[in-house]
C-alpha atoms as one frame of an Amber mdcrd trajectory, in Angstrom:
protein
  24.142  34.398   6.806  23.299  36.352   3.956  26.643  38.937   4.556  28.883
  35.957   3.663  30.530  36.538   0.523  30.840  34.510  -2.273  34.717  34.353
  -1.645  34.265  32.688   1.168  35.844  29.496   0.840  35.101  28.305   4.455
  32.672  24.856   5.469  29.874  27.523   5.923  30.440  29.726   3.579  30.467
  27.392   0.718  27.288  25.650   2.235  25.313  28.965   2.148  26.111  29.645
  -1.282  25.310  25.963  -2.601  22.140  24.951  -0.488  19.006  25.129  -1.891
  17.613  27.836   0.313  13.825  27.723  -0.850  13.466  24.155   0.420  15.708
  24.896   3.502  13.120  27.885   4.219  10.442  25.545   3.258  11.664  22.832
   6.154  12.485  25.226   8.909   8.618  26.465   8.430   6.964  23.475   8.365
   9.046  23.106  11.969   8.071  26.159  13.083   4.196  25.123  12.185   5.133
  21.651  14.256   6.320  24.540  17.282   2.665  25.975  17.001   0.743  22.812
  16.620   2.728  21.564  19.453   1.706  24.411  21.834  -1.960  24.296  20.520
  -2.701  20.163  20.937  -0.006  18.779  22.604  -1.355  20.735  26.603  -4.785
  18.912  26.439  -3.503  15.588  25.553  -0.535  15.942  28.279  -3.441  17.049
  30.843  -4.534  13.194  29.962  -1.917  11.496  29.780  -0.668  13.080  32.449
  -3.869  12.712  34.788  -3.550  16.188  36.161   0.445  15.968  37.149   2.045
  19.230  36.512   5.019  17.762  35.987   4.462  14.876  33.701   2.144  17.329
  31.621   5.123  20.001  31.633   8.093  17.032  30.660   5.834  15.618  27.457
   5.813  19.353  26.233   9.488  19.746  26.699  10.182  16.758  24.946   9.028
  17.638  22.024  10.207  21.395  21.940  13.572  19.550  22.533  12.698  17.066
  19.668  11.915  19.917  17.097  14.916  21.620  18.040  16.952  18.302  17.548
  15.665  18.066  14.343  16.506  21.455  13.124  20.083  21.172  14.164  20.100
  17.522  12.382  18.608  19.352   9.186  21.788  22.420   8.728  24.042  19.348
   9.767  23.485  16.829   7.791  23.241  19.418   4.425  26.688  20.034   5.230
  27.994  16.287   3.647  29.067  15.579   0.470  27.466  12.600  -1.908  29.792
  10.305  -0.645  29.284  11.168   3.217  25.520  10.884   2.522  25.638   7.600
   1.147  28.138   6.277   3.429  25.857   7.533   6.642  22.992   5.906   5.105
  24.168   2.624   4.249  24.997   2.483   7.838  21.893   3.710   9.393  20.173
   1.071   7.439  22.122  -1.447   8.429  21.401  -0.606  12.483  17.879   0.564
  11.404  16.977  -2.767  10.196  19.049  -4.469  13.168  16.607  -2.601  15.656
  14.026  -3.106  14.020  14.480  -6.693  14.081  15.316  -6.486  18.075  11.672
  -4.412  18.791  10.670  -8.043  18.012  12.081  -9.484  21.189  12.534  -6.176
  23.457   9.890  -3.906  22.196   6.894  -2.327  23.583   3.920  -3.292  22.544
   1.002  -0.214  22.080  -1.996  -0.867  20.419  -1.106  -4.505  19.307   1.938
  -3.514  17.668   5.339  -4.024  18.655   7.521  -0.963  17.113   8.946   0.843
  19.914  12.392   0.576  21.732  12.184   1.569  25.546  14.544   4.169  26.560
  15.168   6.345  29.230  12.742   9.266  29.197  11.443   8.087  25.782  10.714
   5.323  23.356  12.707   4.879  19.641  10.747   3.593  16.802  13.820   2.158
  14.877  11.442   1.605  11.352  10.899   5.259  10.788  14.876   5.204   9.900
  14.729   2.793   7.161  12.473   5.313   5.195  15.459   8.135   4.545  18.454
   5.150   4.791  16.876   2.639   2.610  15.747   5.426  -0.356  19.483   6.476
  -0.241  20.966   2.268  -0.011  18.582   1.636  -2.546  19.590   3.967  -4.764
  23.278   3.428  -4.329  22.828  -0.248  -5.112  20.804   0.422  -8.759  23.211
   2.917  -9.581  26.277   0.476  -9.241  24.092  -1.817 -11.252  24.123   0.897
 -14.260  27.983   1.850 -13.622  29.256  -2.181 -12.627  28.562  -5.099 -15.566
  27.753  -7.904 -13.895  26.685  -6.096 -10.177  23.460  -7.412  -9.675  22.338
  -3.721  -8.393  18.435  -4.415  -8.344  18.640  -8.024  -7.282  19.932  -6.626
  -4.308  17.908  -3.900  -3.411  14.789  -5.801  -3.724  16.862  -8.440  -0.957
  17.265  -5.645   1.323  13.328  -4.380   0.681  12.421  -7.815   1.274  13.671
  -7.918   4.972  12.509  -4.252   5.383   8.632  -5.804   4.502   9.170  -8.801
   6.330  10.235  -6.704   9.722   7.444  -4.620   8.919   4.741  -7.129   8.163
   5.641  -8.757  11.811   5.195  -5.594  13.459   2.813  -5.146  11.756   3.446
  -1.905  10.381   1.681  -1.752   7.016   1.811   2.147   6.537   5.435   2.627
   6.590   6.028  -1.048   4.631   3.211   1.265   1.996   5.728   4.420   1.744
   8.670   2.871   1.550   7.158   0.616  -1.483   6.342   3.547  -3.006   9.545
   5.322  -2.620  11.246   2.573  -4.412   8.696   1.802  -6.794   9.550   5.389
  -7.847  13.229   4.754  -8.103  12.688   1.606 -10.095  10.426   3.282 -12.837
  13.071   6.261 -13.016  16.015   3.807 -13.083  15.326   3.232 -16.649  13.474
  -0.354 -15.488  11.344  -1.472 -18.772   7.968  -0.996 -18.775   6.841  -4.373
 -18.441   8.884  -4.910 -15.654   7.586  -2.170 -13.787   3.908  -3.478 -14.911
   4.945  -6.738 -13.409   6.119  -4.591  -9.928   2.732  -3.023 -10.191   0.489
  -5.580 -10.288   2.705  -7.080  -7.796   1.932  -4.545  -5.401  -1.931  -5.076
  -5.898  -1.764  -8.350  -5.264  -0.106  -8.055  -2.042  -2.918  -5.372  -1.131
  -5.791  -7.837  -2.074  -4.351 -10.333  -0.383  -3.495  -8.345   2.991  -7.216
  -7.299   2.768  -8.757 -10.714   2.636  -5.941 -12.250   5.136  -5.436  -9.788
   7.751  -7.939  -8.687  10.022  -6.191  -5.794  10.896  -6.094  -4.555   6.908
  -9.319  -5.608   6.169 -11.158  -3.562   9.432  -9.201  -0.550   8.713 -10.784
  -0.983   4.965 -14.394  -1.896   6.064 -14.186   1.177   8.351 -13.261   2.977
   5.307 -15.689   2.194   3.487 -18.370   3.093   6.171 -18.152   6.149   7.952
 -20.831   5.161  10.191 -18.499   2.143  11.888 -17.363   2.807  14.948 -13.322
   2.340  14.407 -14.306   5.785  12.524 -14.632   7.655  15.984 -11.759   9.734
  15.247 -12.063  10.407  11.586 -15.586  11.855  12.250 -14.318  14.332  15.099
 -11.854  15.337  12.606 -14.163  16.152   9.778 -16.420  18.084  11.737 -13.469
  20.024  13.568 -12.515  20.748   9.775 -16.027  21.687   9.379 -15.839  24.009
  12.172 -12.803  26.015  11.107 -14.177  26.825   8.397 -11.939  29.094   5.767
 -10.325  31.255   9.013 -10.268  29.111  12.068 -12.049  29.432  15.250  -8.608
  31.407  16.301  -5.647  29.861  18.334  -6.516  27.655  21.002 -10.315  27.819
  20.968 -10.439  24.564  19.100 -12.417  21.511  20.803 -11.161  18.472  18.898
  -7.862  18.320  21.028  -9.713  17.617  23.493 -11.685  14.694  22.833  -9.449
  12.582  19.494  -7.397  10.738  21.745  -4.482  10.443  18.871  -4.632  14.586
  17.757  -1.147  15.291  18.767  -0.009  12.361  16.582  -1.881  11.134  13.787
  -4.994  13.751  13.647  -2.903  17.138  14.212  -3.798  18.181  10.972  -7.482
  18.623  12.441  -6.031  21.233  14.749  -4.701  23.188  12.127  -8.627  23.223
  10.426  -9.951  24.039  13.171  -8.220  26.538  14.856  -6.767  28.339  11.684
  -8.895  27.234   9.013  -8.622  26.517   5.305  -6.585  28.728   4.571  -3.287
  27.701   6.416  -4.638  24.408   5.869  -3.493  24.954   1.453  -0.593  27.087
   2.985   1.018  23.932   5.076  -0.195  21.563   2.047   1.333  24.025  -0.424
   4.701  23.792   1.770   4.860  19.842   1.393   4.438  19.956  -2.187   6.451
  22.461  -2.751   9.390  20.735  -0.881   8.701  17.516  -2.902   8.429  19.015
  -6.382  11.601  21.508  -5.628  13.704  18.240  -4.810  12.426  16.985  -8.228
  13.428  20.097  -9.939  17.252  20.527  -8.464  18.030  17.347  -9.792  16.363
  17.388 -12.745  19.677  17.420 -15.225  21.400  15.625 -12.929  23.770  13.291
 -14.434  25.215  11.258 -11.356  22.664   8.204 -11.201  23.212   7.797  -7.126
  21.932  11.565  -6.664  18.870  11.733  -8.758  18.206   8.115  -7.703  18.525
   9.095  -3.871  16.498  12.358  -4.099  14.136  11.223  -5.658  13.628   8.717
  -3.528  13.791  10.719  -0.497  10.986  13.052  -2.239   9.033  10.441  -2.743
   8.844   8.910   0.644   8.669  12.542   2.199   5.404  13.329   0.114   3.907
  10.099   0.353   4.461   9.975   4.426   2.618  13.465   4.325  -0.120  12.295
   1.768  -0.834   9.315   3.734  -1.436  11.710   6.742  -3.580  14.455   5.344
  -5.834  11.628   3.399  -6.807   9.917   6.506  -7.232  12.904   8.241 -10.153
  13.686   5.891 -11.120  10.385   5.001  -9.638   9.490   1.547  -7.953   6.569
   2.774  -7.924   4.283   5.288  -6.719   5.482   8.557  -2.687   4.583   8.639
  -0.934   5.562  12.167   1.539   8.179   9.959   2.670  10.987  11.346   2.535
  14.245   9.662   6.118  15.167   8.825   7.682  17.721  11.439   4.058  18.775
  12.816   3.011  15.493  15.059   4.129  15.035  18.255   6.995  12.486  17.979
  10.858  12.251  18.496  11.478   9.391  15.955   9.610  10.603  13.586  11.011
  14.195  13.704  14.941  12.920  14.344  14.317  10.315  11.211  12.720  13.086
   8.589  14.916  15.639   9.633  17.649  13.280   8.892  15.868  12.320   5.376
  15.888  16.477   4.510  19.377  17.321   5.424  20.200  14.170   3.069  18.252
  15.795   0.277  19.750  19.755   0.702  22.796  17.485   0.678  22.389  16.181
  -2.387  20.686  19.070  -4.611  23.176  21.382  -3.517  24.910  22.613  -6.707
  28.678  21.645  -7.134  31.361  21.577  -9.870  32.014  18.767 -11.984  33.640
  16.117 -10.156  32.014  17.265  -6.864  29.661  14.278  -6.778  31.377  11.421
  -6.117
């Protein structure tokens, strides 16, 4: 890649020259980190899952090699559009995203007392982790027509659309992802040029709905009291993961002499970041944290004298709900919030999580790749 000249006026060639290549190293680590974490968790849960059939434990590895390399492809594919192809793929994907989402209500599969999963052949689709990377990128669209259109009621309808998007996910329930893709917007919305009180208003808004979820739902307010005492016993897993983080130590017990894996039912998913304290210690812990951030505050930085609304609007959207989805992950993980069911971006074991973030990061090399004037439309 690096041979191709700056002449070159081909699809490629002008991709390699205008993609931010920092983040796009960034991403294909943190995937290469999920390929790791993947062989060093995902055997012992498949051993259990799989009650000792070789080839039920050898198919749920495969899947999710296959899903990582899915998501790579979708990455270097979807960098490739212009503006206008990104916001015309996402305004679509939302639309089906929140259409499926709406049908796991009569067809889904229920895990766990939730009901967010699609059945499909050799796997199951989570619809609502779509409507994270489509809806920052339709929301964004809409309050920039707003600014450019008199009269297009630009906000009005993107807190509509949100509105659904909660309601879906309140019936699910689903109260993690309805809590990033709040704060994505609530991002856009300050940065839109929103006045202060307003956004106060949004705020306290926001507050009130998490009082009142706490004192209305049992499922909120156990995950909360658990919180709040480690010694509960919905804090089963958060405990094993502390004291596998414990364990590690600052260099790791070494690759695949960790012990959590094989007792936190959920470590390929929600805990995986326990693995990665455990068997390669602090150190690579800062390293992958280092990598999020550094992904997040890059996206910020590309766009930073942007002057198309719709482009800073949508990257900093998808930013936003990128970092958040990972902060949500690594706080439960080691108990600074209450325990969510968020997967840690390319590095748990999932296909619809993977497929849906890659998705979210070829949207935002899309947009912060640099361009001539007029390019942006």
């Amino acid at each position: 890649m690096a041979a191709l000249s700056r002449a070159d006026t081909t699809i490629l060639g002008r991709w390699w020259w205008t993609v931010d290549r920092w983040t796009l190293a960034a991403i294909i680590g943190l995937i290469g980190v999920g390929y790791i974490m993947m062989l060093a968790a995902s055997p012992a849960v498949a051993e259990r899952i799989s009650r000792g059939a070789e080839h039920a434990r050898d198919l749920f590895i495969v899947k999710q090699v296959v899903f990582l390399t899915v998501a790579a492809a979708i990455v270097l594919a979807v960098s490739l559009l212009s503006p206008r192809g990104v916001r015309r793929v996402a305004v679509a994907g939302c639309v089906i995203a929140i259409l499926m989402t709406a049908a796991t209500m009569v067809v889904g599969t229920e895990i766990k007392g939730a009901r967010r999963w699609i059945a499909l052949p050799g796997m199951s689709l989570q619809p609502s982790e779509f409507l994270k990377p489509f809806f920052a990128v339709t929301a964004a669209w809409l309050i920039a027509e707003g600014r450019r259109l008199r009269g297009f009621p630009g906000v009005i309808l993107t807190l509509g659309v949100f509105g659904v998007i909660a309601l879906l996910l309140k019936l699910q329930p689903d109260y993690g992802m309805l809590g990033v893709v709040l704060g994505a917007l609530f991002f856009q919305l300050f940065i839109s040029g929103l006045p202060l009180a307003v956004v106060g208003l949004f705020g306290a808004l926001i507050v009130a709905g998490g009082t009142a979820a706490f004192l209305l739902v049992d499922h909120v307010h156990r995950r909360v009291m658990d919180f709040l005492d480690i010694t509960r016993p919905g804090n089963y897993q958060v405990k094993l993961a502390l004291e596998a983080f414990g364990s590690g130590g600052l260099l790791g017990r070494g690759p695949g002499e960790g012990r959590v894996k094989d007792v936190i039912p959920d470590v390929h998913a929600d805990f995986v970041f326990a693995v990665v304290g455990e068997e390669f210690g602090m150190l690579v812990c800062m390293a992958v944290i280092a990598t999020f951030a550094f992904i997040v505050l890059r996206g910020f930085k590309r766009v930073r004298e942007e002057q198309d609304p719709f482009v800073l609007l949508a990257t900093a959207g998808l930013a936003a709900g990128f970092g958040l989805q990972a902060l949500v992950n690594l706080a439960t993980t080691v108990h600074l919030m209450p325990t969510k069911g968020m997967t840690l971006p390319f590095i748990s074991y999932g296909g619809s999580s993977a497929v849906a973030v890659a998705v979210g990061m070829g949207m935002l090399l899309a947009l912060t790749r640099r361009r001539h004037p007029g390019e942006t439309t």
